[in-house]
N, C-alpha and C positions, 0 to 999 in steps of 0.2 A: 227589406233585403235587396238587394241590387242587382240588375236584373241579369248580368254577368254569372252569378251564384245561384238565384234563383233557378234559372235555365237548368243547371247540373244534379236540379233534386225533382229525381222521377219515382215514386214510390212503389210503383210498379216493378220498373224493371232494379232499383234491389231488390224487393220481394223476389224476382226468379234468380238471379246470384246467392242471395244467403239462406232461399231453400234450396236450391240445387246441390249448392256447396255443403249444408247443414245432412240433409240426405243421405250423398252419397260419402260422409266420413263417416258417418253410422255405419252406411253397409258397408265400408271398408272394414273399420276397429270394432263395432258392435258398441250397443247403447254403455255395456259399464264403462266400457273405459274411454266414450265419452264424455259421458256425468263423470269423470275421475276427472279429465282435462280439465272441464268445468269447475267443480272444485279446487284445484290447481290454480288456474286461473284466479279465481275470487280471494283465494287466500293472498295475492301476489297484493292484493289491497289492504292488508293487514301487517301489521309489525312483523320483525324480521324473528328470528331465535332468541327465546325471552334469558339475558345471556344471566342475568343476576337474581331472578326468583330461581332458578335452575340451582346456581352459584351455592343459593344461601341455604337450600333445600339440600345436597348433599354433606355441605359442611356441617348444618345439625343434626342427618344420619350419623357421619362420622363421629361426631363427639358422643353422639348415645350409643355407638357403637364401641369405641374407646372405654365408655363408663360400664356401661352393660355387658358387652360382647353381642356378637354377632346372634346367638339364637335368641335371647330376650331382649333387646333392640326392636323398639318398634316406631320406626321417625316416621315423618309424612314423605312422600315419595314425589321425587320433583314432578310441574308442570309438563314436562317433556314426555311422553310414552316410552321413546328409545333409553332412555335414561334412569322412569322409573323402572322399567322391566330391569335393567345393570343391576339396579337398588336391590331388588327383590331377590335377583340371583343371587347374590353374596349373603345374603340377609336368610336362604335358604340353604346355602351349603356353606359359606362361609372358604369357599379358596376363591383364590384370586386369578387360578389358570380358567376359571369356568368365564371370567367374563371377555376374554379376549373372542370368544367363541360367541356369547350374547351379539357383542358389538360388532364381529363379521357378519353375521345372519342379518341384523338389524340394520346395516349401514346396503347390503344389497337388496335386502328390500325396500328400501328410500329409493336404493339407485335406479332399481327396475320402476317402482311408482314415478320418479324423476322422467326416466327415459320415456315410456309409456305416453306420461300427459303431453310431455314437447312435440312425441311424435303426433301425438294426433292435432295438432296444431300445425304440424310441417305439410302433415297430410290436406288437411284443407287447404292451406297456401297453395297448394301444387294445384288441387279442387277447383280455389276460387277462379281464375283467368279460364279454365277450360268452359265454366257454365257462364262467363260473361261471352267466349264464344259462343254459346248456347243462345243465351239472349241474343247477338249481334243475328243469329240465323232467324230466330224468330221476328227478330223487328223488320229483316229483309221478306219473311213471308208476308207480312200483312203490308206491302208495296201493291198486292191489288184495290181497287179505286171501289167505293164501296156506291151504294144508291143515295144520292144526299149528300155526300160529301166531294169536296173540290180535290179534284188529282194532284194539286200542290202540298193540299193540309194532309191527305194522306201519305205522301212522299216523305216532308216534313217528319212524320209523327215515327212513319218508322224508320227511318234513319235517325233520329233523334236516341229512338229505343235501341239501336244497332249499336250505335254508336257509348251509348251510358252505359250500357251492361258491360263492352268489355274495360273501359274505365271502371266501372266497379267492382271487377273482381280481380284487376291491377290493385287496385288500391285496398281492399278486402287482403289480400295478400301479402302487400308489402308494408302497409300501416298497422294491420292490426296481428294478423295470423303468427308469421313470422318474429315479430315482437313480443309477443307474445310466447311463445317457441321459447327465446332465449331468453325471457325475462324467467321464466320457471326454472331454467337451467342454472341460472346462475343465480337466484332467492337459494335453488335445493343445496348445491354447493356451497354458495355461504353458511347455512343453514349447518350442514356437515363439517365443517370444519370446525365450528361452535361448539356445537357438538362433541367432536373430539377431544378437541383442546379440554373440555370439563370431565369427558370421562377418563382423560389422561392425568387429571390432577386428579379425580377420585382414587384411582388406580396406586399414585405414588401414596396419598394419605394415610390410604387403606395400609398399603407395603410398609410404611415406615412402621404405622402401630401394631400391625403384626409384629415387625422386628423391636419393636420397642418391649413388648410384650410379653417375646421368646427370653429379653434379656435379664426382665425382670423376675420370672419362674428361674430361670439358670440363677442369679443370684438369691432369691427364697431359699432354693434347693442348696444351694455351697452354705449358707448361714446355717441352716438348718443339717 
């Protein structure tokens, strides 16, 4: 490594930036909706809203819903949670005004789990530069000349550490924290819109073979 780069990697003084910053965003948010952020985070490493197992998973509800009706209907319930719960509702009371209500409830609590994880990511950002001032102050403490050691390599050492720590929680904050922040924002929001757009064509499917339905009992009923 070159020793331009090598210089800039003190393991120390990150170790006091991303426990400082780690810390006190617990004692700000509290450990769950930490490990929530966390989570959040780690998913942001995985595929986006699975749009076509979702897709195929409703349309074969709908056609054994169509064949059966809605109380002996019993299809597999898409991948999605928010979607299988839609499935389940209808599949239980069988109207169509009860899921517009599913999908409010369910699309705010995405949005509060949404908000939640970025904040606590916004939160450290703001964290990380305050405990690289943290470190700059400690690497100015130990500026006293110790027994054995040269007053230059001690000067050195901790200006060195003064110096790294608040680079590291510059850049703890604006590479990682932050990026992170809005990378879950806008995974969650794409995510919802996916979302929608399928429970919006569930919705019309559903509508149409109701009214398909109604026309076909209205004509039995005139024959007869």
């Amino acid at each position: 490594m070159p020793p331009n780069l090598s210089s800039l990697l003190d393991p120390g003084s990150l170790a006091i930036v991303i426990a400082g910053t780690v810390l006190a965003t617990v004692a700000r948010c509290g450990w769950r909706d930490f490990g929530a952020a966390l989570k959040a985070a780690g998913g942001l490493l995985r595929a986006g809203f699975a749009t076509e197992p979702n897709r195929r998973a409703l349309a074969q509800a709908i056609e054994a819903i169509r064949r059966d009706g809605h109380h002996r209907a019993d299809p597999a319930l898409p991948p999605d949670r928010a979607l299988g719960l839609m499935l389940e509702t209808y599949l239980r009371h069988g109207a169509l005004e009860a899921l517009g209500g599913v999908r409010r409830a369910e699309r705010a609590l995405d949005e509060a789990r949404r908000v939640n994880a970025a904040q606590v990511f916004v939160w450290a950002a703001e964290l990380a530069p305050v405990f690289g001032l943290v470190g700059t102050l400690y690497g100015l403490s130990q500026l006293t000349p110790s027994a054995g050691v040269g007053t230059s390599a001690v000067i050195m050492d901790a200006v060195s550490t003064a110096v790294l720590t608040s680079l590291y929680g510059a850049l703890i904050a604006h590479l990682l924290c932050y990026p992170l922040a809005s990378a879950i924002e806008r995974r969650g929001l794409a995510d919802e819109r996916e979302r929608d757009t399928l429970a919006e064509w569930f919705t019309l499917q559903i509508g149409g073979a109701e009214a398909a339905d109604r026309a076909r009992r209205a004509h039995l009923r005139g024959v007869a």
